[in-house]
Each structure stands twice: as structure tokens, then as C-alpha cells.
N, CA, C and O atoms as a CHARMM CRD file, in Angstrom:
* protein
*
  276
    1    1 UNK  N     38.07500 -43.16400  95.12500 PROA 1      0.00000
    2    1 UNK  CA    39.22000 -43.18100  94.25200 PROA 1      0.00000
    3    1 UNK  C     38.72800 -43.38100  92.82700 PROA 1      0.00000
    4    1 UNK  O     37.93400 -44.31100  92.68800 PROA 1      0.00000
    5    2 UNK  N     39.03700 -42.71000  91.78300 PROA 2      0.00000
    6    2 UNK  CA    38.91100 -42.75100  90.12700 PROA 2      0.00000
    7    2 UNK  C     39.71700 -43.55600  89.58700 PROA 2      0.00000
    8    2 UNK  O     40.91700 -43.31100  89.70700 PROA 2      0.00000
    9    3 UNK  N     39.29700 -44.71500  88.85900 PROA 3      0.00000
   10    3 UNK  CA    40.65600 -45.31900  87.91900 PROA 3      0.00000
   11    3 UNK  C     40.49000 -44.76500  86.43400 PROA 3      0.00000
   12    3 UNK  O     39.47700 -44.35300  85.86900 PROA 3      0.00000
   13    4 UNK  N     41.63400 -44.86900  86.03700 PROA 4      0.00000
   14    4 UNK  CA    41.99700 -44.95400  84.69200 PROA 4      0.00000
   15    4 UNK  C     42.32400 -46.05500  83.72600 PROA 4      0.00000
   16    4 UNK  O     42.91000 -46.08900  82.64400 PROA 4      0.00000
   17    5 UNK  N     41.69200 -47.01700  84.55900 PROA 5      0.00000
   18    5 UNK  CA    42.42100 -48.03900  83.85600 PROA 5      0.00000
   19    5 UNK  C     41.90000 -48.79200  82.88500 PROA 5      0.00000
   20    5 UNK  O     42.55300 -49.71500  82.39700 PROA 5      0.00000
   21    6 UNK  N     40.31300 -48.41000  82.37300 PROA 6      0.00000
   22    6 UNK  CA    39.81700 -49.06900  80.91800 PROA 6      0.00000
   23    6 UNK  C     40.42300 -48.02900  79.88000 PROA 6      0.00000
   24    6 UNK  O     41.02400 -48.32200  78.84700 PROA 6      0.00000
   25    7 UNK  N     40.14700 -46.76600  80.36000 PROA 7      0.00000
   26    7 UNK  CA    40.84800 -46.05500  79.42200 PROA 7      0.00000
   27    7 UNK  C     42.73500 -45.92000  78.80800 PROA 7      0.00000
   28    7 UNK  O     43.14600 -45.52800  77.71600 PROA 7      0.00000
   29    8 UNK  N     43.42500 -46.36000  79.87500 PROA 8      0.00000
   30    8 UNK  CA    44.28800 -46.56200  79.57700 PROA 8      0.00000
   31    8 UNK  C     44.69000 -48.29500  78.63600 PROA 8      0.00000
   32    8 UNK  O     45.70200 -48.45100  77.95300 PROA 8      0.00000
   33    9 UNK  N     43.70900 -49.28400  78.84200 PROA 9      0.00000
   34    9 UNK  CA    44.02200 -50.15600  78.67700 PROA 9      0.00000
   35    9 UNK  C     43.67800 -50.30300  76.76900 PROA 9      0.00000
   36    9 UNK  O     44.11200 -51.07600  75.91400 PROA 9      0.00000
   37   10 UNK  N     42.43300 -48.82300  76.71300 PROA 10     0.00000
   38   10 UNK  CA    42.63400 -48.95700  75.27500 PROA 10     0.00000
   39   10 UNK  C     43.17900 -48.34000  74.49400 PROA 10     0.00000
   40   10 UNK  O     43.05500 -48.39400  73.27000 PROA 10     0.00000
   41   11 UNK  N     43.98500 -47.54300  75.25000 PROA 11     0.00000
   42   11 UNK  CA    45.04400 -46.37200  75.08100 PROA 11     0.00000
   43   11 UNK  C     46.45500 -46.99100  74.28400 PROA 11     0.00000
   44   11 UNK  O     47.13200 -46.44900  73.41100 PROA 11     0.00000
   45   12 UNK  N     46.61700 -48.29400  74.91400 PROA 12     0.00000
   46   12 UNK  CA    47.75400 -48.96500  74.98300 PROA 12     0.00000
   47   12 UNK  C     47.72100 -50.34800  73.68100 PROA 12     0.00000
   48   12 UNK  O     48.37100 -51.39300  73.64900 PROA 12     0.00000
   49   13 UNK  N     46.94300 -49.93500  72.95700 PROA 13     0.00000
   50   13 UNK  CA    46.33200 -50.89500  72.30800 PROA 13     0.00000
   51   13 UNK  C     45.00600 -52.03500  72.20000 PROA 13     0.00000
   52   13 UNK  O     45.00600 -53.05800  71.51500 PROA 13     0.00000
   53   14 UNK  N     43.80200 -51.49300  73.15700 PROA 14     0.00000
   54   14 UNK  CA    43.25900 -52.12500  73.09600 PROA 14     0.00000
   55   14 UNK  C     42.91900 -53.32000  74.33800 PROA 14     0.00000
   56   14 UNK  O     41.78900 -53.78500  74.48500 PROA 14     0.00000
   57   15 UNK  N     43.69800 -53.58100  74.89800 PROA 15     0.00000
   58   15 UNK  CA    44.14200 -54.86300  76.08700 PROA 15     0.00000
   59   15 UNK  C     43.04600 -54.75700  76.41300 PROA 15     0.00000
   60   15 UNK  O     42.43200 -53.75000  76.76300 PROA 15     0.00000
   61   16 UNK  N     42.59400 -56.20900  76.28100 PROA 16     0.00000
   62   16 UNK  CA    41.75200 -56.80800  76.90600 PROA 16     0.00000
   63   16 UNK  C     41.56500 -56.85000  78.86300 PROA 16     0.00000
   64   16 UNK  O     42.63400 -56.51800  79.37400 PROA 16     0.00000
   65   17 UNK  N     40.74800 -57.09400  79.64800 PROA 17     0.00000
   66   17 UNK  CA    40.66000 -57.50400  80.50300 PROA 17     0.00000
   67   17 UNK  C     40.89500 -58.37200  81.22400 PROA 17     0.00000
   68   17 UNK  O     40.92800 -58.38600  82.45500 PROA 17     0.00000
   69   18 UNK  N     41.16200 -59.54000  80.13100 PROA 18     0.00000
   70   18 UNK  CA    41.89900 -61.02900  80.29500 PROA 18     0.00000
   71   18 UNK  C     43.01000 -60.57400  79.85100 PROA 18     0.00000
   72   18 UNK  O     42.91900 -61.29600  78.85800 PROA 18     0.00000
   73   19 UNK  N     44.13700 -59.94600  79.65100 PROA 19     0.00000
   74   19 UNK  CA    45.43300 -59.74400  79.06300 PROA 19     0.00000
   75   19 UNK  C     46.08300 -58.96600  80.06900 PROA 19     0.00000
   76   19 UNK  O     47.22900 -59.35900  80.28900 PROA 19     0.00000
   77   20 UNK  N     45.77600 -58.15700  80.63300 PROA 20     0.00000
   78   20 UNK  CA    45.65800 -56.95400  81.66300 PROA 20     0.00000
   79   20 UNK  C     45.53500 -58.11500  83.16300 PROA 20     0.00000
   80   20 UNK  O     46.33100 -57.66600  83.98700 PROA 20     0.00000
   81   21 UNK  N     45.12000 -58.86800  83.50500 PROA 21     0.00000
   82   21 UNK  CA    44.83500 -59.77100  84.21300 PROA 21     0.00000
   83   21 UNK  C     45.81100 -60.85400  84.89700 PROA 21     0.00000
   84   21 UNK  O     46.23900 -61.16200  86.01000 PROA 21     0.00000
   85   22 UNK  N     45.89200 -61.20900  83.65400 PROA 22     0.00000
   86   22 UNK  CA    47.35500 -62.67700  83.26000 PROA 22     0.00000
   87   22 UNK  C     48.67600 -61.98000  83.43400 PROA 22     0.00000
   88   22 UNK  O     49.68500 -62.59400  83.78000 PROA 22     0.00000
   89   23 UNK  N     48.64900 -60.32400  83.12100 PROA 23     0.00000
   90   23 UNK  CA    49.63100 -59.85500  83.21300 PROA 23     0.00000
   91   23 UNK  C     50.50100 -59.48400  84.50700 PROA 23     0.00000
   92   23 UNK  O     51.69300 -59.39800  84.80000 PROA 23     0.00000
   93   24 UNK  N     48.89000 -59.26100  85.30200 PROA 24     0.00000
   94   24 UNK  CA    49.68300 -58.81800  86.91700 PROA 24     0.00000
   95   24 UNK  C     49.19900 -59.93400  87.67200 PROA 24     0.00000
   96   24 UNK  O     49.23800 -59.73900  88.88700 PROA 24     0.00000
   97   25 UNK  N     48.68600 -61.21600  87.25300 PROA 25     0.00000
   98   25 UNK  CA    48.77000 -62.21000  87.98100 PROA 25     0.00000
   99   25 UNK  C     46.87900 -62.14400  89.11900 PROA 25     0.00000
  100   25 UNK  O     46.69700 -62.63700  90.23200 PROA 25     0.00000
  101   26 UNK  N     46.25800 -61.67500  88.59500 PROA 26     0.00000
  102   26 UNK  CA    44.64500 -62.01600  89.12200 PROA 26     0.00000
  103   26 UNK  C     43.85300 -62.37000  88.05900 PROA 26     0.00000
  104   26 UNK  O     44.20800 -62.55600  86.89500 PROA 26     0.00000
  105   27 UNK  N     42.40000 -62.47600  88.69300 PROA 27     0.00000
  106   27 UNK  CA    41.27100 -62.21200  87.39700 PROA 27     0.00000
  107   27 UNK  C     40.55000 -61.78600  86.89700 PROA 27     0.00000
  108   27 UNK  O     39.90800 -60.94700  87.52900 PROA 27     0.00000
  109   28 UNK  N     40.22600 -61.99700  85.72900 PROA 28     0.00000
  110   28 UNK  CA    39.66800 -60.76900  85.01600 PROA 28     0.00000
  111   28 UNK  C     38.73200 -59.92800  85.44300 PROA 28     0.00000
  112   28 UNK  O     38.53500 -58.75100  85.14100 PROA 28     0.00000
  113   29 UNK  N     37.68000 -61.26300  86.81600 PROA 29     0.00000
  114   29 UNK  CA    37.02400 -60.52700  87.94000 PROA 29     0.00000
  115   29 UNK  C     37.24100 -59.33300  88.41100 PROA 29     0.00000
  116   29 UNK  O     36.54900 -58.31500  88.43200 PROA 29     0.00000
  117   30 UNK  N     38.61300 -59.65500  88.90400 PROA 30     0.00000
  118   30 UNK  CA    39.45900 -58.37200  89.99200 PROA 30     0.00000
  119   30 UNK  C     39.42100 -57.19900  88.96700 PROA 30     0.00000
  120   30 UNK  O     38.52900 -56.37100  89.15600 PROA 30     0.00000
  121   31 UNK  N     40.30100 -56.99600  87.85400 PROA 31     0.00000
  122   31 UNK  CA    40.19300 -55.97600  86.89700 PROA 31     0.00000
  123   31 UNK  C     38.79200 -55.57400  86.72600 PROA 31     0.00000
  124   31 UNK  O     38.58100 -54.37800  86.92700 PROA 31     0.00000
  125   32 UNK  N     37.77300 -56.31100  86.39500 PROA 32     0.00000
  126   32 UNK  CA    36.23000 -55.52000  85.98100 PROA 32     0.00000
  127   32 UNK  C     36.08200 -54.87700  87.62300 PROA 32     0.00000
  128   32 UNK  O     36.07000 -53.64800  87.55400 PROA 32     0.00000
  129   33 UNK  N     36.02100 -55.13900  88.38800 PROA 33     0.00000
  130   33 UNK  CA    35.72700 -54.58500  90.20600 PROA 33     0.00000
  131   33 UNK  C     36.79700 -53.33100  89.78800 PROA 33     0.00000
  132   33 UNK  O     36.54200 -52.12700  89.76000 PROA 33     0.00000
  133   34 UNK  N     37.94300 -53.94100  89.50500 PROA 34     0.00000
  134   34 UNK  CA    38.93000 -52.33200  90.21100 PROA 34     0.00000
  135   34 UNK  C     38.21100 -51.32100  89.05900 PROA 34     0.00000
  136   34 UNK  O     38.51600 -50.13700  89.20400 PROA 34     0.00000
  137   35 UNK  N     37.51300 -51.55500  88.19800 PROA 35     0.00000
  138   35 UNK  CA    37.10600 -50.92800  86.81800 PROA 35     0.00000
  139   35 UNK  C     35.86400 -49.89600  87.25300 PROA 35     0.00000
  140   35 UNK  O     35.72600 -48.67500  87.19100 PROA 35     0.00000
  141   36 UNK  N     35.24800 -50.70900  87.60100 PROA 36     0.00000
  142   36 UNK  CA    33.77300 -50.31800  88.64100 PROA 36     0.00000
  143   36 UNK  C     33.82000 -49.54100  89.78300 PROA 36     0.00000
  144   36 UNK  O     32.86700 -48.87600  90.18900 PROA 36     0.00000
  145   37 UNK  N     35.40200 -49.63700  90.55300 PROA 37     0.00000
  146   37 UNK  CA    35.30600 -48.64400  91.34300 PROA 37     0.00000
  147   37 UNK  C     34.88900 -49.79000  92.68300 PROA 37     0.00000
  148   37 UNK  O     35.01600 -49.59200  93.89100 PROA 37     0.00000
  149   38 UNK  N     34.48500 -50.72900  92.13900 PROA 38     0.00000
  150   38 UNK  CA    34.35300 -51.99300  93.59000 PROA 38     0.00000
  151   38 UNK  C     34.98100 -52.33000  94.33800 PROA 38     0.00000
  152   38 UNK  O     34.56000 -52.92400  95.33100 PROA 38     0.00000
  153   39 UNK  N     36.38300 -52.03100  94.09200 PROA 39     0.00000
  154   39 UNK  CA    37.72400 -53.04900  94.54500 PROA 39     0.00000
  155   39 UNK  C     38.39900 -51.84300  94.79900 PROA 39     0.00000
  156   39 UNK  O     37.89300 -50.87800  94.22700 PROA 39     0.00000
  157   40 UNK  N     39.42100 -51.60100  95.50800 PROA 40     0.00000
  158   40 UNK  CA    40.71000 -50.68400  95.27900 PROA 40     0.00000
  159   40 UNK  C     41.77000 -51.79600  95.63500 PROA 40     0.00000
  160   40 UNK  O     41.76700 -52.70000  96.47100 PROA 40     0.00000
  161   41 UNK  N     42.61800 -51.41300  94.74500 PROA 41     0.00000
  162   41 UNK  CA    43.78700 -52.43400  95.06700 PROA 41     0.00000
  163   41 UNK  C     44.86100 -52.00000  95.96000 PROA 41     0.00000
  164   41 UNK  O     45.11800 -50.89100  96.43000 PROA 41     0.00000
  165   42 UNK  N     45.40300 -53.09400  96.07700 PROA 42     0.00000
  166   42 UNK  CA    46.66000 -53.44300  97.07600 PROA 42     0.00000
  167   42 UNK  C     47.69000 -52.54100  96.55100 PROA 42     0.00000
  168   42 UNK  O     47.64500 -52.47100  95.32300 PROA 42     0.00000
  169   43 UNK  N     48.66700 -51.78100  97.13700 PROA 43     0.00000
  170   43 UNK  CA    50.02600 -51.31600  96.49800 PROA 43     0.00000
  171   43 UNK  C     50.50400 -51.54700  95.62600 PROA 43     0.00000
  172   43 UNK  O     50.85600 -50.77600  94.73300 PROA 43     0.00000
  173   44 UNK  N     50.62900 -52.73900  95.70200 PROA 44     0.00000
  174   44 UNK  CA    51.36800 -54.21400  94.89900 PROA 44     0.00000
  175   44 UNK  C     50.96300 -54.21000  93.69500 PROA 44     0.00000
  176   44 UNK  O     51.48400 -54.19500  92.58000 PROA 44     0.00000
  177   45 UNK  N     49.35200 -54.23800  94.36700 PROA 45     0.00000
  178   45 UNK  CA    48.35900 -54.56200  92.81400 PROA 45     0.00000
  179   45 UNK  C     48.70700 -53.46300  91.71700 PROA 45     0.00000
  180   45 UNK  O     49.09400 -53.70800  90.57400 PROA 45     0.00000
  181   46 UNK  N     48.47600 -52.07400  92.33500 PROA 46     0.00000
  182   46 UNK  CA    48.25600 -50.86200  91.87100 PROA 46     0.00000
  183   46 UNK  C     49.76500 -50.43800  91.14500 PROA 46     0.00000
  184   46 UNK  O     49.74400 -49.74700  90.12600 PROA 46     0.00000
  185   47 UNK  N     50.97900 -50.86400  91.69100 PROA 47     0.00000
  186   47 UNK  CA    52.21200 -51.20300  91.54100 PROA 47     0.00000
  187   47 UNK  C     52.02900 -52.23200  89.84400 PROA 47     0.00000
  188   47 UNK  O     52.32800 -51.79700  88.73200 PROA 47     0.00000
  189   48 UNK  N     51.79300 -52.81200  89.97400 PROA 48     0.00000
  190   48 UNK  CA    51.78000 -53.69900  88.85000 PROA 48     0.00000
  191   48 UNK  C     51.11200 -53.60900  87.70700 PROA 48     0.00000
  192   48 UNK  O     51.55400 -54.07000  86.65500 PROA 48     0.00000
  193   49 UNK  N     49.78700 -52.89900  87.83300 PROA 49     0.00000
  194   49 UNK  CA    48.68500 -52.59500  86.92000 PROA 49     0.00000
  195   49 UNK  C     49.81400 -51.56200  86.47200 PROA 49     0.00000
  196   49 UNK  O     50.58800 -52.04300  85.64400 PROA 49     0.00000
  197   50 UNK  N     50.00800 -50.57500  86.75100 PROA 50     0.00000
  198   50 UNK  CA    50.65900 -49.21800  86.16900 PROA 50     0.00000
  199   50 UNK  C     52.02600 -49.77200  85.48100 PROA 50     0.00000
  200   50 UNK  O     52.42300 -49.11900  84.51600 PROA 50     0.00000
  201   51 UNK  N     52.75800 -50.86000  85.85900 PROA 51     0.00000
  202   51 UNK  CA    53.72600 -51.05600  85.12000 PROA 51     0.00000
  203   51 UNK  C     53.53300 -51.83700  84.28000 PROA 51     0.00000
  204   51 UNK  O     54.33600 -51.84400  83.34700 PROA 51     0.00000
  205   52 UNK  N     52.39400 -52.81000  84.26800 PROA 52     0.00000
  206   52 UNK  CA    52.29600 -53.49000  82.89200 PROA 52     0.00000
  207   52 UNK  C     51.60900 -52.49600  81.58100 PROA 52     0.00000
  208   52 UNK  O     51.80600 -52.72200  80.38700 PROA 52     0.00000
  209   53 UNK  N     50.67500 -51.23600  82.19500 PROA 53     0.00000
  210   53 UNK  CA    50.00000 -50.02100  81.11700 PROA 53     0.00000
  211   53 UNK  C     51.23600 -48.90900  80.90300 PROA 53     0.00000
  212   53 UNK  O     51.08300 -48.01100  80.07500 PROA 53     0.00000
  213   54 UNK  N     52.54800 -49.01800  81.74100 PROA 54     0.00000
  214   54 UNK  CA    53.73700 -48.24200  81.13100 PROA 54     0.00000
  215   54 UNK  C     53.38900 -46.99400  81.53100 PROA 54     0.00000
  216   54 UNK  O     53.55200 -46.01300  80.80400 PROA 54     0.00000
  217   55 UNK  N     52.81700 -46.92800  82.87300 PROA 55     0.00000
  218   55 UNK  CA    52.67900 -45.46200  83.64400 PROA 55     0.00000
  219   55 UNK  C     52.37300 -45.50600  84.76800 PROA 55     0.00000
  220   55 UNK  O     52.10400 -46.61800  85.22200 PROA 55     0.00000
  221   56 UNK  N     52.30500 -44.51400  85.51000 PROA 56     0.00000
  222   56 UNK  CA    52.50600 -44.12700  87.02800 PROA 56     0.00000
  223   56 UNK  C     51.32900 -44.49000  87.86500 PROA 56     0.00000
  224   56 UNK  O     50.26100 -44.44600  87.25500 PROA 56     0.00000
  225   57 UNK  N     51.27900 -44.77900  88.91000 PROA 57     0.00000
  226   57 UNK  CA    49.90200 -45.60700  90.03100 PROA 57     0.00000
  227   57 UNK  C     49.27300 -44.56600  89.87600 PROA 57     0.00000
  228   57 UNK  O     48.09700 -44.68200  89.53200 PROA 57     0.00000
  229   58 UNK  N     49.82800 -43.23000  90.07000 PROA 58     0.00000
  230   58 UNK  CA    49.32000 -41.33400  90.34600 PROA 58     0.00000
  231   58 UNK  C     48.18100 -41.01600  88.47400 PROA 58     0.00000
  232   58 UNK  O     47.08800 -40.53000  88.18500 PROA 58     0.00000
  233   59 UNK  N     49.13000 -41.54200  87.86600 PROA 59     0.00000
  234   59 UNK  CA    48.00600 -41.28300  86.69900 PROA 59     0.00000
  235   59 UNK  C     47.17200 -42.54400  86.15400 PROA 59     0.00000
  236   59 UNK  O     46.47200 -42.48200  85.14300 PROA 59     0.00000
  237   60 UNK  N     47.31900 -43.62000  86.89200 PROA 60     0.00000
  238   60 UNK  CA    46.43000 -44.90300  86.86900 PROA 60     0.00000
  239   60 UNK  C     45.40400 -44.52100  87.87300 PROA 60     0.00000
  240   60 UNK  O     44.23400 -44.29600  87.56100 PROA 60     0.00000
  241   61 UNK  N     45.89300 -44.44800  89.16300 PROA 61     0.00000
  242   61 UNK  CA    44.72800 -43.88900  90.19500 PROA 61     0.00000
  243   61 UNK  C     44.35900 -42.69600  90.68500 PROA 61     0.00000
  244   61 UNK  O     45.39600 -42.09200  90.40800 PROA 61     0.00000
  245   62 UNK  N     43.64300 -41.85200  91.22700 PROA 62     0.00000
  246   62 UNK  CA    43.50500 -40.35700  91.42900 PROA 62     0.00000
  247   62 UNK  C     42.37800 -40.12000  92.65600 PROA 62     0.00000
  248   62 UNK  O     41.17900 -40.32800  92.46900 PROA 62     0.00000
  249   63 UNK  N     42.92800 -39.65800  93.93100 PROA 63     0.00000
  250   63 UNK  CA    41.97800 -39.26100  94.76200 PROA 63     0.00000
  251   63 UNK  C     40.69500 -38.39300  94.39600 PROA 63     0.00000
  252   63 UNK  O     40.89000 -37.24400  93.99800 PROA 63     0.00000
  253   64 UNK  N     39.41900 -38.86400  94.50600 PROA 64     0.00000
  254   64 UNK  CA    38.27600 -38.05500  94.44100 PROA 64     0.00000
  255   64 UNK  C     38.32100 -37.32600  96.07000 PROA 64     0.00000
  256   64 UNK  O     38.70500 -37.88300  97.09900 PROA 64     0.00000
  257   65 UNK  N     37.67300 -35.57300  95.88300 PROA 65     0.00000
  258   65 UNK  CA    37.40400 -34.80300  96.88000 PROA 65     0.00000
  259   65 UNK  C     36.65900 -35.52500  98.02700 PROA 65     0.00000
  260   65 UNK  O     36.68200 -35.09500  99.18000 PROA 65     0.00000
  261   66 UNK  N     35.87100 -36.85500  97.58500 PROA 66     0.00000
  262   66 UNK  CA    35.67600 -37.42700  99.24100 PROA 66     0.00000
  263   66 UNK  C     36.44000 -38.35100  99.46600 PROA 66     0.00000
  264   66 UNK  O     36.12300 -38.97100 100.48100 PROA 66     0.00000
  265   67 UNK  N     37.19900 -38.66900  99.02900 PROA 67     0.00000
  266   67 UNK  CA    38.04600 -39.41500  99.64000 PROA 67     0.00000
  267   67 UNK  C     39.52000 -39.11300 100.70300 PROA 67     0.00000
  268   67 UNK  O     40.30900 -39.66900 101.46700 PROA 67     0.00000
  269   68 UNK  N     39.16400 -37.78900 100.06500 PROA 68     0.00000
  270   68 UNK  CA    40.77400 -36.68200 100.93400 PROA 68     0.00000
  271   68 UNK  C     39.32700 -36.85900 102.51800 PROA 68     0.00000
  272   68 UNK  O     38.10300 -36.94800 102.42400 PROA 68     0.00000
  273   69 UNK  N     40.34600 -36.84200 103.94100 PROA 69     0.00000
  274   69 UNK  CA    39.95600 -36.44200 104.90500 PROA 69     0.00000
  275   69 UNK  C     40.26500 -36.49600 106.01100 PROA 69     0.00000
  276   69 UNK  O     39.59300 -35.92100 106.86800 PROA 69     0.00000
């Protein structure tokens, strides 16, 4: 899975990793992992990240060709 989510986060002004964090309620840990591609998040999570960056889970997250199967 591909995120978008450093790029969106400086898209949006800049947001920090700690701001982005506090916002959907984890830590800044979790955000650098989902960043890295380490982590994939929960619904919930992925649910929340996209509504605190003011856009869709679909253009926050994006299936890579190995991951379809």
C-alpha cells in the first residue's frame, strides 16, 4: 500500500507529525511507521488521518500492483 500522507501533510500547511498525531489520537511513532510504509492502519485510523488532512482514505491511501491478489 502507498501513503500520501507526508505529502499531504505539507500540502495542508506544513503539519507536523506531532500535530497530525494529537489530532487522530496516536503517536507520532505510529504516523512516522504509517509514513515508512511499516504500519498500515486500522479503518478507523485511515478514517481519521483523511479527515483531519480534509480528504478521502482513496487519495490518502492507494493499492500498489502487489498488493491487488
Amino acid at each position: 500500500m502507498q501513503t500520501h500522507l507526508r505529502r499531504l501533510r505539507f500540502e495542508r500547511g506544513e503539519l507536523s507529525q506531532a500535530v497530525i498525531a494529537e489530532r487522530v489520537n496516536v503517536s507520532r511513532q505510529t504516523i512516522v511507521s504509517i509514513e515508512r510504509g511499516d504500519y498500515n492502519p486500522s479503518v478507523l485510523l485511515a478514517l481519521h488521518l483523511a479527515h483531519a488532512l480534509h480528504t478521502t482514505v482513496e487519495h490518502l491511501f492507494e493499492l500498489e500492483d502487489s498488493d491487488a491478489s
